[in-house]
N, C-alpha and C positions, 0 to 999 in steps of 0.2 A: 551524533550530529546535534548541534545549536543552532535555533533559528530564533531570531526575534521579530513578531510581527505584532503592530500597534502595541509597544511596549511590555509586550506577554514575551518572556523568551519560552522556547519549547524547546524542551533535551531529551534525544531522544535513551539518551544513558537515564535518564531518572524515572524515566515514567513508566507508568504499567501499561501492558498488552492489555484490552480486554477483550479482543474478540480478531482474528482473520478473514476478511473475505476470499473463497477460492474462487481464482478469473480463470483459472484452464488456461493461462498465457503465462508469459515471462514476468507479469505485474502481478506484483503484491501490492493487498490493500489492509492497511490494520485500522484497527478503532485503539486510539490510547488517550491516557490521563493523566496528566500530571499530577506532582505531591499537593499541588491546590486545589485541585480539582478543577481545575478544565481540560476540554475535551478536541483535542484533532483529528485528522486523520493523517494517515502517514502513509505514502504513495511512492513506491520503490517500482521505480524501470531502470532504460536504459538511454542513453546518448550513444550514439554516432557522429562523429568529429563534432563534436555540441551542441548538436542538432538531438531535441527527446521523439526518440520511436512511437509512432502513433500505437494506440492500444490494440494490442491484440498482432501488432506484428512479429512473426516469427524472427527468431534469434538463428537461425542455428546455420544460416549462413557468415555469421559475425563471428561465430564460434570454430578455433581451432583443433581442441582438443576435447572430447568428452569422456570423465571416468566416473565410474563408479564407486562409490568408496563405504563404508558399512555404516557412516554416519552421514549419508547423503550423497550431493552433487557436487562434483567439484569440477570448475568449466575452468579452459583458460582463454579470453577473449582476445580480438583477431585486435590492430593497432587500433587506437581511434575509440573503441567502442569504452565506456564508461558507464558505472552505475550511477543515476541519477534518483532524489530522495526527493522529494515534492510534499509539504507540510501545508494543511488546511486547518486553520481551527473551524470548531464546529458546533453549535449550541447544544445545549443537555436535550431537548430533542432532535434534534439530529441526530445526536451520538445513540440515542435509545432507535431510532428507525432505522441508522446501521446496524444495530446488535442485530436486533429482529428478523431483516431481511438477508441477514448472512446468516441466519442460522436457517429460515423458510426456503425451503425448493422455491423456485424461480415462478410456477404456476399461481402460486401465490400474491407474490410482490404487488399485483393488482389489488389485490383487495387488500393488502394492507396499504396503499394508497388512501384508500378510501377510509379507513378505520383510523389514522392519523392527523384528517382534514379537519 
């Protein structure tokens, strides 16, 4: 996916993962970087007839079929529903207090608040 915002395009073919947030939901959240070095994030849900699923809503009414397969998930979605891809650039601190607090247990994230002010 290609997105171009204030004249920066973001690909998501070229750029590097550097880090996943786990949300425990159907939302993925990645830290990546382009060959230039800047920095987004990359926000992977869902749409229903175009409309994007607020966070943390469950899927699995959307979903027809669910299997198992030895390299993962493989779902097949109900009409209407769509993966939608949401692209944020993010300043180099930014991107360093995503690293951080995706790798800290959640008890945490408070006082790295306060360690980043």
């Amino acid at each position: 996916m290609k997105q171009t915002i204030n004249g920066i395009t973001y690909d998501t073919e070229k750029s590097k993962t550097l880090c996943q947030c786990e949300t425990g939901s159907i939302l993925s959240i990645d830290l990546r970087q382009t060959p230039s070095g800047r920095f987004f994030i990359l926000r992977a849900t869902f749409s229903v007839k175009g409309r994007r699923l607020p966070d943390g809503t469950p899927l699995t009414k959307f979903i027809r079929k669910y299997t198992v397969r030895s390299r993962g998930r493989l779902t097949e979605l109900a009409p209407g529903v769509a993966p939608l891809h949401i692209i944020r650039p993010v300043t180099r601190r930014q991107a360093l207090a995503f690293a951080i607090r995706a790798q800290l247990p959640s008890t945490f994230h408070r006082d790295l608040a306060r360690f980043l002010k």
